[in-house]
C-alpha positions as CSV (number, residue, x, y, z in Angstrom):
1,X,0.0,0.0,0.0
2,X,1.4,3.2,-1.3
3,X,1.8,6.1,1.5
4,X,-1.1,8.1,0.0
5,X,-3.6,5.3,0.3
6,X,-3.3,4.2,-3.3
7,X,-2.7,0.2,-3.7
8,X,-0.2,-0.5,-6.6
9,X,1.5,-3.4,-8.0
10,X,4.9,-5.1,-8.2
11,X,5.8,-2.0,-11.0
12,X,4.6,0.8,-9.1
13,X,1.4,1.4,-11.1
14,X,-1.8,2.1,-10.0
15,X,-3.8,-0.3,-12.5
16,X,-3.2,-1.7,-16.1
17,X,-4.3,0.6,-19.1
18,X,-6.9,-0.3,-21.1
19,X,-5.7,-2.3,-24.7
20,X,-7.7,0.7,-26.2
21,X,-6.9,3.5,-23.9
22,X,-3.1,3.1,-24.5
23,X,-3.4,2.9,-28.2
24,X,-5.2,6.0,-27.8
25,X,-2.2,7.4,-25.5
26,X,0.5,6.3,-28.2
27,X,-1.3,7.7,-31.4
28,X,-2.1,10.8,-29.9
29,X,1.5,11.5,-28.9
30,X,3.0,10.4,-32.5
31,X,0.3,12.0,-33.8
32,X,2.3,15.4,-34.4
33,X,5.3,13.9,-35.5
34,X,6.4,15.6,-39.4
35,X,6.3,13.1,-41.6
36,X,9.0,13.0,-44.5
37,X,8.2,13.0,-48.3
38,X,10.6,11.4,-51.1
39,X,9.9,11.1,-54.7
40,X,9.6,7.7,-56.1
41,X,9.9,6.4,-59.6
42,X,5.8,4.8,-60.6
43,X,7.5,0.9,-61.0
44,X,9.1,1.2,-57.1
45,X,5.9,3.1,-55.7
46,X,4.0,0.0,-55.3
47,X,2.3,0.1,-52.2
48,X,4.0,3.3,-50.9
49,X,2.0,6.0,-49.9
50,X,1.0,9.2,-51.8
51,X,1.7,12.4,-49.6
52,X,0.3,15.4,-51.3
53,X,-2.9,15.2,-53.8
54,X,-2.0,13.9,-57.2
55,X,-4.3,16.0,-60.3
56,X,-4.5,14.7,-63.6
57,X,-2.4,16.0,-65.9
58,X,-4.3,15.4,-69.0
59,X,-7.4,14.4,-70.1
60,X,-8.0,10.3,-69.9
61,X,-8.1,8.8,-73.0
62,X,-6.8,12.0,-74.8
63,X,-9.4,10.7,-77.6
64,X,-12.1,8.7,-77.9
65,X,-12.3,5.4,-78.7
66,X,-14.1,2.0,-79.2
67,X,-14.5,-0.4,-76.7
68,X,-15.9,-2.7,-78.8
69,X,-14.8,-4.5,-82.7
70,X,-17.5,-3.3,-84.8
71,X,-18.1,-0.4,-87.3
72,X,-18.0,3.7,-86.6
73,X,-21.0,5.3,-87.3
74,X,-23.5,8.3,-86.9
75,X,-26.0,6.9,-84.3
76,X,-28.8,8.4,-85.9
77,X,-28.4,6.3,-89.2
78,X,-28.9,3.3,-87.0
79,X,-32.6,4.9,-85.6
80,X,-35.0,2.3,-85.5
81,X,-32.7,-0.6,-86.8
82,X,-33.6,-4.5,-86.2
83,X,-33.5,-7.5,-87.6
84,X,-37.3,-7.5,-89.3
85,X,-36.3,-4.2,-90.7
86,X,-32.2,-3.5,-90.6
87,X,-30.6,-0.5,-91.9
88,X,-27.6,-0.7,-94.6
89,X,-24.7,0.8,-94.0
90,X,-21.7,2.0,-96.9
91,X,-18.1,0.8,-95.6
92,X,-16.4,4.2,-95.8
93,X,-12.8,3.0,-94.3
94,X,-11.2,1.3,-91.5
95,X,-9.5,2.8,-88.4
96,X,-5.9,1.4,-88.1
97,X,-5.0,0.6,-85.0
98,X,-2.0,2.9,-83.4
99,X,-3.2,5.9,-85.8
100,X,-5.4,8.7,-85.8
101,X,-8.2,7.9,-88.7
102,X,-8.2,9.7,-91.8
103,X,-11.4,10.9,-93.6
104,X,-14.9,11.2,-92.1
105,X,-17.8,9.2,-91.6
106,X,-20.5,10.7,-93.2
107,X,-24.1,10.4,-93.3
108,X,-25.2,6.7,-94.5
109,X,-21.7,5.5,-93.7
110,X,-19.4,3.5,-91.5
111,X,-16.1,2.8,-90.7
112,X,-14.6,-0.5,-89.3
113,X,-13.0,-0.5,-86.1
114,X,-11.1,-2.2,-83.2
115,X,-11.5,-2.5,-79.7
116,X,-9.2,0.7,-78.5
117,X,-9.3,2.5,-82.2
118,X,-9.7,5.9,-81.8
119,X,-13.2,7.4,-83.0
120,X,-13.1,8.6,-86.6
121,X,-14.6,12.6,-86.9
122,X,-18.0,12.4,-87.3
123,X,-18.9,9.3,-85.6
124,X,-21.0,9.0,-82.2
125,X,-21.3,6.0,-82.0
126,X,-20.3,1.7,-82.6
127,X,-22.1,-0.6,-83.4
128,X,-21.1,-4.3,-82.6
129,X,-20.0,-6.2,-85.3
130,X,-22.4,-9.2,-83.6
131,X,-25.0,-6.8,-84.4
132,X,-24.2,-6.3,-88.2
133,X,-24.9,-8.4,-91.5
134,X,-22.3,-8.4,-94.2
135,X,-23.7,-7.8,-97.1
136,X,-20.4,-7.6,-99.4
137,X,-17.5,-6.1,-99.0
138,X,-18.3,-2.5,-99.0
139,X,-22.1,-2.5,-97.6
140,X,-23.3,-4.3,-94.0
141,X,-27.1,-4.7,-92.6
142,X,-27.4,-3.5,-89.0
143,X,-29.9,-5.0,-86.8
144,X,-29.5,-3.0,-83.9
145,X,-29.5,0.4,-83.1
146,X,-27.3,2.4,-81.3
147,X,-28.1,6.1,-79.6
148,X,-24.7,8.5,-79.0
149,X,-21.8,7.4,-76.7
150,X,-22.7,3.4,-77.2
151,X,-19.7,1.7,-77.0
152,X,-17.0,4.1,-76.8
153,X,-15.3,5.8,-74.2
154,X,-15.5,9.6,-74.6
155,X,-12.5,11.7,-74.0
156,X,-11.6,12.5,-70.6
157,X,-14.7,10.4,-69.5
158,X,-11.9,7.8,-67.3
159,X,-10.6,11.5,-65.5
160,X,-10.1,15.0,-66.8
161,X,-7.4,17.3,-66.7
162,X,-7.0,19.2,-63.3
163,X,-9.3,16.7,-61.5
164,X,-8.1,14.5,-58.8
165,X,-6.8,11.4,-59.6
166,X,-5.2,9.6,-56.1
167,X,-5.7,11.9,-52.8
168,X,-3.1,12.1,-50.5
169,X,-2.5,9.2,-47.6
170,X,-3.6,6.8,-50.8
171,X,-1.8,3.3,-50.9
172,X,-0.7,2.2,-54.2
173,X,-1.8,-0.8,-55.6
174,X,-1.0,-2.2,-59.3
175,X,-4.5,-0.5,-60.6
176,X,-3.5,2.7,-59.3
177,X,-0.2,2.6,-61.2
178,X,-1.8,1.7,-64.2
179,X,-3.9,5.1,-63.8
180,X,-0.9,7.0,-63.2
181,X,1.1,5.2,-66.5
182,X,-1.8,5.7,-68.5
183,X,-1.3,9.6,-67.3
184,X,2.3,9.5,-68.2
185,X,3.1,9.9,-64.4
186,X,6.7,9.0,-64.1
187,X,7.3,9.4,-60.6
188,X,5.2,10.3,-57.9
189,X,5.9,11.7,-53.9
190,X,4.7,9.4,-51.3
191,X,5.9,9.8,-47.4
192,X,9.6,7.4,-46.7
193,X,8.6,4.4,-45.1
194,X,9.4,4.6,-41.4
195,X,13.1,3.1,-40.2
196,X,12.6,0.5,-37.2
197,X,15.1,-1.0,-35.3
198,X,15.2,-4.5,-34.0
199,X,16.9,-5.3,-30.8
200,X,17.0,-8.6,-28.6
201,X,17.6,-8.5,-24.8
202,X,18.9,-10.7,-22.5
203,X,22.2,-13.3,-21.6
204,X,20.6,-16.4,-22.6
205,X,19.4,-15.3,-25.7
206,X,21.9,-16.3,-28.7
207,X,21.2,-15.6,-32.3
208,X,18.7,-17.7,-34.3
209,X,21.1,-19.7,-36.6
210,X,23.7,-21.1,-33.9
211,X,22.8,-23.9,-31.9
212,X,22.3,-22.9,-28.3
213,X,24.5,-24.7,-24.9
214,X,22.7,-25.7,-22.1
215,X,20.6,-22.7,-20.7
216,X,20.5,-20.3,-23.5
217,X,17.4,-20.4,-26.2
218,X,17.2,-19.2,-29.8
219,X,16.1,-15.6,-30.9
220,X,13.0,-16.3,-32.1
221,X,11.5,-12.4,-31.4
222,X,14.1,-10.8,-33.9
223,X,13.6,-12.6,-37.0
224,X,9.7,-12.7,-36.4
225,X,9.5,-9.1,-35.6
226,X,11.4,-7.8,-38.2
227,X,9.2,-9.9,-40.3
228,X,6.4,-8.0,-39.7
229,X,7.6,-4.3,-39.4
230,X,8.7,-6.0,-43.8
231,X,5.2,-6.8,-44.4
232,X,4.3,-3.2,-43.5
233,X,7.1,-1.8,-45.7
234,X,9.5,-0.4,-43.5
235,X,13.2,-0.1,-42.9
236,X,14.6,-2.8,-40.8
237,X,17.5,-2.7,-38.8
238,X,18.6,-5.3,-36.6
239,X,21.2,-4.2,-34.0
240,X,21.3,-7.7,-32.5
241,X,21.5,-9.2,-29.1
242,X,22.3,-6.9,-26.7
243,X,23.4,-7.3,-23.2
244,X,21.6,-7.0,-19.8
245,X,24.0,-4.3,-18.9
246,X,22.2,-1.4,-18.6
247,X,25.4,0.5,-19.7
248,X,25.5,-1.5,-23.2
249,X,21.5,-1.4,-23.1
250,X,21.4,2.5,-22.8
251,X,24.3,2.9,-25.5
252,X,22.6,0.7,-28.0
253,X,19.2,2.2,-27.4
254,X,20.3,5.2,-27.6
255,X,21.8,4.9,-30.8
256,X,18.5,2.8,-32.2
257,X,16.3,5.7,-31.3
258,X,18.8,8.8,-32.8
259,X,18.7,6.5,-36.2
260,X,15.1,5.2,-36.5
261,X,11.6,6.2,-36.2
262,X,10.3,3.0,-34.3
263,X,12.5,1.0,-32.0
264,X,11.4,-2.2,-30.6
265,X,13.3,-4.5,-28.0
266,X,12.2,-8.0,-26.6
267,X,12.8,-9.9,-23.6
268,X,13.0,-7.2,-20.4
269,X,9.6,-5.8,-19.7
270,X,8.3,-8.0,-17.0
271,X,10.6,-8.4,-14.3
272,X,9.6,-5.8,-11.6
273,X,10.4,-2.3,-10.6
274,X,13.7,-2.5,-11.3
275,X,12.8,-3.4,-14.9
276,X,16.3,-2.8,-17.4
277,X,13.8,-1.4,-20.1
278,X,11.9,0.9,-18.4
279,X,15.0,2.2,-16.7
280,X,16.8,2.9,-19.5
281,X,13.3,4.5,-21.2
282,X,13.1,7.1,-17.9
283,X,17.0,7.8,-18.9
284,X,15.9,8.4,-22.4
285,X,13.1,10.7,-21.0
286,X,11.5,13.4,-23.8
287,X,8.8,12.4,-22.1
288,X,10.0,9.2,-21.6
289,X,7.7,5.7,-20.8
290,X,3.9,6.6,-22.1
291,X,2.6,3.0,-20.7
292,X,3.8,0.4,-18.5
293,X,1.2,-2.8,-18.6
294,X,-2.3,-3.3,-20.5
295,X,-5.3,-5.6,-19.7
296,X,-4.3,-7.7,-22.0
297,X,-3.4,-11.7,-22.1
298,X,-1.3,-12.4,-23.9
299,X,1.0,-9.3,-24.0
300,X,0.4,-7.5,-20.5
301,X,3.5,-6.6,-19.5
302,X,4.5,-3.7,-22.7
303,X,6.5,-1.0,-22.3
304,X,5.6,2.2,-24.9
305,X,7.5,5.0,-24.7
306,X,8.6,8.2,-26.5
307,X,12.1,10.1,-27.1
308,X,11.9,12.9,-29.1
309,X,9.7,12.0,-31.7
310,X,11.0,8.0,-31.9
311,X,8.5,5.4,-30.2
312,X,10.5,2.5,-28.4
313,X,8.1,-0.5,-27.8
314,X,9.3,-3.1,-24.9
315,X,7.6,-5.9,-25.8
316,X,7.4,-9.5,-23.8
317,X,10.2,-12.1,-24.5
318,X,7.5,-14.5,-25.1
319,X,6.7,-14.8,-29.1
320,X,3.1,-15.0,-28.9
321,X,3.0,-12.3,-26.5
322,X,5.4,-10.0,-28.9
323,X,3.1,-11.2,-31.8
324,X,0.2,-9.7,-29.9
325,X,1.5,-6.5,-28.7
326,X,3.2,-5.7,-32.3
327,X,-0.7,-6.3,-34.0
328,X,-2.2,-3.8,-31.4
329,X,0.1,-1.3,-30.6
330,X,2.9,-1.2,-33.3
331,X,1.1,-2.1,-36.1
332,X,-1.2,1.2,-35.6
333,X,2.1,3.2,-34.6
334,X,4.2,2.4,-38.3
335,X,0.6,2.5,-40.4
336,X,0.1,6.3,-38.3
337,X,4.4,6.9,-39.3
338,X,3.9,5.7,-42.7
339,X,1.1,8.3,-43.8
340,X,-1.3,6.2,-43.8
341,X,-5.0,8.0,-42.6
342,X,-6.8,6.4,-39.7
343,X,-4.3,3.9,-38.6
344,X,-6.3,2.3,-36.0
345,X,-8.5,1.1,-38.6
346,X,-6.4,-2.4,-39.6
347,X,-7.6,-3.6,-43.0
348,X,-7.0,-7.0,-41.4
349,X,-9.1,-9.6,-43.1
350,X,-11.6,-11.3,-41.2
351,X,-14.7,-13.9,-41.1
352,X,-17.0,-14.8,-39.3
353,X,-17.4,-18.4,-37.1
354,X,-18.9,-20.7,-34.1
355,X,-16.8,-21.1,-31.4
356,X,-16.4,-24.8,-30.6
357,X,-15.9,-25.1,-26.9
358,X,-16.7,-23.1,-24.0
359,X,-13.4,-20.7,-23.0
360,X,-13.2,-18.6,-20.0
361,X,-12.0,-15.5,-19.5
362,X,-11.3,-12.7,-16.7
363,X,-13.2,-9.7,-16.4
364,X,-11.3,-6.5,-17.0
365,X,-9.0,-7.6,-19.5
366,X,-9.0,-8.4,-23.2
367,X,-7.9,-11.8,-24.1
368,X,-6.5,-12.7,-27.9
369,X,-7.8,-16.1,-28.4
370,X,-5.8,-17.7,-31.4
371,X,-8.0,-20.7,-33.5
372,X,-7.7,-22.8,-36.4
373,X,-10.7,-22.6,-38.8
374,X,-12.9,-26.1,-40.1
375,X,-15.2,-26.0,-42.3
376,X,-18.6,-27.6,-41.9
377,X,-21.2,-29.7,-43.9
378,X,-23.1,-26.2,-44.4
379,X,-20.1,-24.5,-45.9
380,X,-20.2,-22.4,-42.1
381,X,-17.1,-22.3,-40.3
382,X,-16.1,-23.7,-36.7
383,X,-13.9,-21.8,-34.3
384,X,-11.5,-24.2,-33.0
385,X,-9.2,-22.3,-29.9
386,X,-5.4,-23.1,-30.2
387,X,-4.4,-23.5,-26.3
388,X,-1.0,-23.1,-25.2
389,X,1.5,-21.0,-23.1
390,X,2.6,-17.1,-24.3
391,X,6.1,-18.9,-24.6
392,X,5.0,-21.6,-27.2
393,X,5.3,-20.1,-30.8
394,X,3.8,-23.1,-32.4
395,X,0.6,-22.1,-31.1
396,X,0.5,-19.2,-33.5
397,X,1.6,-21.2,-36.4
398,X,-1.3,-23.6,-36.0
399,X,-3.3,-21.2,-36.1
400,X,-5.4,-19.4,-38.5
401,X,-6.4,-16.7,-37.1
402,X,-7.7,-15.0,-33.5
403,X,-10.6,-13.5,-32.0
404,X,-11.3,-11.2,-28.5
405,X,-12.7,-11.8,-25.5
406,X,-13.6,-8.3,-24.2
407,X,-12.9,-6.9,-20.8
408,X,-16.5,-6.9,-19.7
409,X,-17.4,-10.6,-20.7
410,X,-16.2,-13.5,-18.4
411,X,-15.9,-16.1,-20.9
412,X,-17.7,-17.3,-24.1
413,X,-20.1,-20.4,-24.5
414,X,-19.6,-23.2,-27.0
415,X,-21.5,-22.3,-30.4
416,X,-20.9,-18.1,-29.7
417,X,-20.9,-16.5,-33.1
418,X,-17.6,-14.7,-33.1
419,X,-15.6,-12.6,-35.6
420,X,-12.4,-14.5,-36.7
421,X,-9.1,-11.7,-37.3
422,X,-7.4,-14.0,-40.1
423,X,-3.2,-14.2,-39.5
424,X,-1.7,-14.0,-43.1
């Protein structure tokens, strides 16, 4: 019991945030931080993010043209057309492909045309060649009619000049730069993708691809974690296994947050008060640690702090717990550094499922639940929970996906309908 009355844990803190509260905390205090632009040529932009307003710099197509194979013509020689009663049409000329046609269709005339061959002067219209009767070579029945703008694609009708064609905080995807090609866009400005730092804590921790003696274990966090921060498109560097000296620790940290915009370490947030991370954090200062602990199983035991404008993430030296904490907390954080608008929304694909078995749960925290999916005689899916320690990384590659258990529910009953966050 604290002197003022106030009953606090192991850590010195008065009570666990809220999964949502700190998110809250951690966006809002990034949420200032200038974010830096770079100009990008269009085949390297993929899935980069625009950040200013891109306007078309020409009309799109520059001319019209056929979407259809069929004949150019003046819609209003077609009116009435059918196959009782077709109209005839004279075969005028044909509309090379790659080249801007010569001549004019006039009145009681047509000329042949491609899919993508630009409209010949005086046409309004094409008619399909499925809808058309040769009758020789020069003269065809049509048994359809067409009104104006059938089958063609006007100019400027895809996007005009001056109007916009991607906003700003847009992500790239191969459609988007086949707009901007076919705008003649060579390069565009989107935000640099944020730099992230990767650093492993702890004496018994030796690097992935060595075998380890007697009492030391694998570094499972720093090849996974880097992983992910990949898949979001940012800069990884891994500054290895550092020591439990809090010297070596400040020195390295240090250095991690002077050259990177995120820096996450594994393995020291959960050993009481006198907890190397958040030591080191406090040293940092500017302001320092944001949030110490979240209601949260697995992952309770974060650290998310702030120098300057780097975020430094202690997360849990167990991998599922890491996994966790990176999906709530630092996914947001590099999605908010990247540019991206409304971070907190994930795009994360989900679906929905029965839960197979009862589970239970404490009130006042969020639990991650991880399944694997079956599906069922009725094409429905079934919910099938993954069970296993925060320490056992196998657990999340058996599994499919996750759902939550919110703080207010104690539990969920076998056959729950629950929403199903799918792990890619």
């Amino acid at each position: 019991m604290a002197a003022d009355g106030v009953t606090k844990d192991m850590l010195g803190r008065v009570s666990l945030t809220p999964v949502e509260k700190a998110k809250s905390i951690l966006l809002s205090a990034l949420a200032n931080t200038p974010l830096q632009s770079e100009h990008c040529s269009l085949p390297a932009a993929l899935d980069r993010i625009i950040s200013s307003n891109l306007l078309s710099p020409e009309d799109l197509p520059a001319h019209p043209r056929s979407t259809m194979d069929g004949f150019a013509v003046r819609a209003a020689d077609t009116f009435g057309a059918s196959s009782s009663m077709p109209c005839y049409l004279e075969i005028d000329g044909e509309v090379a492909m790659g080249q801007m046609p010569e001549g004019e269709v006039r009145q009681g005339k047509c000329f042949r045309i491609a899919t993508g061959g630009l409209l010949p002067k005086g046409s309004d219209a094409v008619v399909m060649f499925e809808h058309t009767i040769p009758v020789d070579e020069k003269m065809i029945e049509v048994v359809k009619s067409v009104g104006v703008g059938i089958n063609l694609i006007n100019r400027g009708e895809d996007i005009k000049k001056d109007s916009p064609a991607l906003a700003k905080g847009h992500l790239l995807r191969p459609q988007d730069l086949g707009l901007l090609a076919g705008l003649g866009i060579a390069e565009v400005k989107v935000y640099r993708q944020p730099k992230v730092a990767i650093l492993s804590t702890g004496d018994e921790v030796v690097p992935w691809s060595e075998s380890p003696p007697p009492g030391k274990i694998r570094d499972i966090n720093g090849i996974t974690l880097a992983a992910l921060c990949r898949r979001l498109g940012a800069e990884v560097t891994d500054y290895g296994i550092v020591s439990d000296s809090e010297e070596t620790f400040f020195i390295t940290l240090q250095r991690a947050t002077s050259e990177n915009n995120v820096v996450l370490f594994s393995g020291g947030s959960s050993v009481g008060m006198r907890d190397l991370g958040e030591r080191v954090i406090e040293k940092l200062g500017n302001p320092g640690i944001l949030v110490h602990g979240v209601a949260l199983k697995p992952g309770k035991p974060i650290i998310i702090g702030l120098t300057n404008d780097t975020a430094i993430f202690g997360l849990p030296g167990h991998p599922v717990s890491a996994m966790v904490c990176f999906e709530l907390f630092v996914n947001p954080a590099l999605r908010l550094l990247a540019g991206i608008p409304h971070p907190e929304n994930s795009r994360q694909a989900s679906v929905n499922a029965t839960l197979d078995r009862n589970i239970n749960s404490a009130a006042g925290r969020l639990d991650l639940v991880r399944v694997q999916l079956e599906e069922q005689e009725d094409n429905t899916l079934l919910a099938v929970p993954v069970l296993g320690k925060s320490g056992s990384i196998s657990t999340l590659s058996r599994a499919d996906g996750y759902f939550f258990i919110d703080e207010a529910t104690q539990g969920l009953n076998k056959h729950t309908h629950i929403k199903v966050y799918l792990l890619s």
